[in-house]
N, C-alpha and C positions, 0 to 999 in steps of 0.2 A: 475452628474448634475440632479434635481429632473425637474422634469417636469412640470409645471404651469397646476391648473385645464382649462386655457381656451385652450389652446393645447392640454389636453386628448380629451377635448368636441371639436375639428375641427379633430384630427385624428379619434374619433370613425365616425365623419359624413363625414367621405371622403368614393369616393364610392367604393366599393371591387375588382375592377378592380385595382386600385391605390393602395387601401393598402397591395393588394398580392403582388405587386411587390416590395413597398418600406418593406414588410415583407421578403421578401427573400434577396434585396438584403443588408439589416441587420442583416439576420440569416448568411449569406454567411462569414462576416466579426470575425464568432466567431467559431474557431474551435468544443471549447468544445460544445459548443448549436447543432452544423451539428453532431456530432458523438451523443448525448444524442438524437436527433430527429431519428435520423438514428436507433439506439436501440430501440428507446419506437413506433416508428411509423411505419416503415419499417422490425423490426424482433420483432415486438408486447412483447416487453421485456424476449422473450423464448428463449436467447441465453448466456444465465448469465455463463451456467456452459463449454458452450463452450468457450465464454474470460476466464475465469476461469482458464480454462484447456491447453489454448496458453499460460498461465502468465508462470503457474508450469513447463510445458515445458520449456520454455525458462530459469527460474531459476535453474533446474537442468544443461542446456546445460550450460549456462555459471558456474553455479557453478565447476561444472567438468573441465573447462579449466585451464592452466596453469597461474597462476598468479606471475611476478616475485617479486615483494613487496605487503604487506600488503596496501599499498596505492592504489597500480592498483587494489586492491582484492573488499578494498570500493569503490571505484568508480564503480566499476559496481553494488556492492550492492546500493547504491544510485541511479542508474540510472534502476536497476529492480523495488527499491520500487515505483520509479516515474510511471514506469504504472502500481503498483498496485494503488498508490494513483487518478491516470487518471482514470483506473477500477472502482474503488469507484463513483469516482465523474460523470461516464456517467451513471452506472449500480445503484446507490443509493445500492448497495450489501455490507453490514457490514458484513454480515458471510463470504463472500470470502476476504475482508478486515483480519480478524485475522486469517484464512485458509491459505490466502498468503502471510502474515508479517511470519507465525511461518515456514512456509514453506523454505522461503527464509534463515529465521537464520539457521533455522536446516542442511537445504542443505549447508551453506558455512560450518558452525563446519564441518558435516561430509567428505568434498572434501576436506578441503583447514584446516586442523590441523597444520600442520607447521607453519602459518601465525598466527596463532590464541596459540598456546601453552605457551610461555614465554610473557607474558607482560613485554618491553621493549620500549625504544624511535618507534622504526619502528612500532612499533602497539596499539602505544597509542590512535590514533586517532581512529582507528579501533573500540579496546575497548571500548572506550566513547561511540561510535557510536552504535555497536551493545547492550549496556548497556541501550542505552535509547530508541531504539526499542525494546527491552524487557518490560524497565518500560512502553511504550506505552501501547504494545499489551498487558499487565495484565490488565490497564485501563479499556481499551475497553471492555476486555471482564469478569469484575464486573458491567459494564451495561448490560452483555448480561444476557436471561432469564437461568437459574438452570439447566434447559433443554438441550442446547444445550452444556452448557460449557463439558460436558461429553464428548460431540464429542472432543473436544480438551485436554483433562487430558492427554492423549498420548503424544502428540507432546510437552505443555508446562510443565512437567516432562522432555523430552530430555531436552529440551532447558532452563530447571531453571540448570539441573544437568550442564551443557557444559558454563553458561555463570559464575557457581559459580566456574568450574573447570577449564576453560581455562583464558585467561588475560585480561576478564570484569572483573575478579573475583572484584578487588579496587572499580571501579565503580560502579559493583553491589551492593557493600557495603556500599558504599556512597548513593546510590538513593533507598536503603531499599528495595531492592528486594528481596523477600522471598526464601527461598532455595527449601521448598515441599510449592506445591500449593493446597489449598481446596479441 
């Protein structure tokens, strides 16, 4: 709902006593706003490579558990990328955004091969899935500057070789995903 200019012009002239409170208690009502204030005001945005570095953790630990279908295996890959994409969205951090999409693919290929080897009904979903996180994170990072993509020639080399060789291989094919990258 937009706001009416004659309501901006009586909220800005309410006196500051009133509008710190009715500002808190509508910052209160937004998770994502208390956690992005809480980063940018309270740890002065110097804590990037520490969430960073709880994501990577956490994606290896779960990577590493036993998964009994391909479907239990994306379910938690969908629920790691949720806080990288939560990460993003407090931290405004794009380089830890393609740091922890490639992270995350690379870690399931190399824990969890069984799931991922034969494309089959039981990992089709899968496929599709990790296929268009792939085509994501090459997006992203043809907007990043020349500079940086060096940091990542490492990891999206594993991960072009693992998703042309394990059971994205279809989908990858279909969404034109290149086999050697620049």
């Amino acid at each position: 709902m937009a706001i009416s200019s004659e309501l901006k012009r009586a909220i800005i002239g309410m006196n500051a006593k009133e509008k710190d409170k009715l500002l808190l208690r509508l910052v209160g009502r937004d998770n994502n706003l208390v956690e992005r204030l809480q980063f940018e005001l309270l740890e002065e945005g110097g804590t990037v490579d520490e969430r960073r570095q709880d994501i990577k953790t956490a994606i290896l630990q779960v990577a590493q558990r036993y998964h009994a279908t391909p479907g239990w295996m994306m379910m938690d890959m969908r629920d790691l990328n949720a806080r990288i994409t939560q990460h993003v969205k407090v931290t405004k951090d794009k380089y830890g955004d393609i740091e922890l999409t490639l992270c995350l693919l690379n870690a399931f290929f190399e824990h969890q091969p069984k799931h991922l080897e034969v494309f089959n009904s039981r990992s089709e979903t899968v496929s599709e899935y990790i296929a268009k996180r792939t085509e994501s994170v090459l997006k992203k990072l043809e907007k990043f500057d020349e500079d940086y993509r060096i940091d990542f020639q490492a990891d999206v080399d594993k991960l072009l070789f693992s998703v042309h060789t394990y059971c994205p291989r279809p989908y990858a094919r279909q969404l034109g995903i290149p086999i050697n990258w620049p």
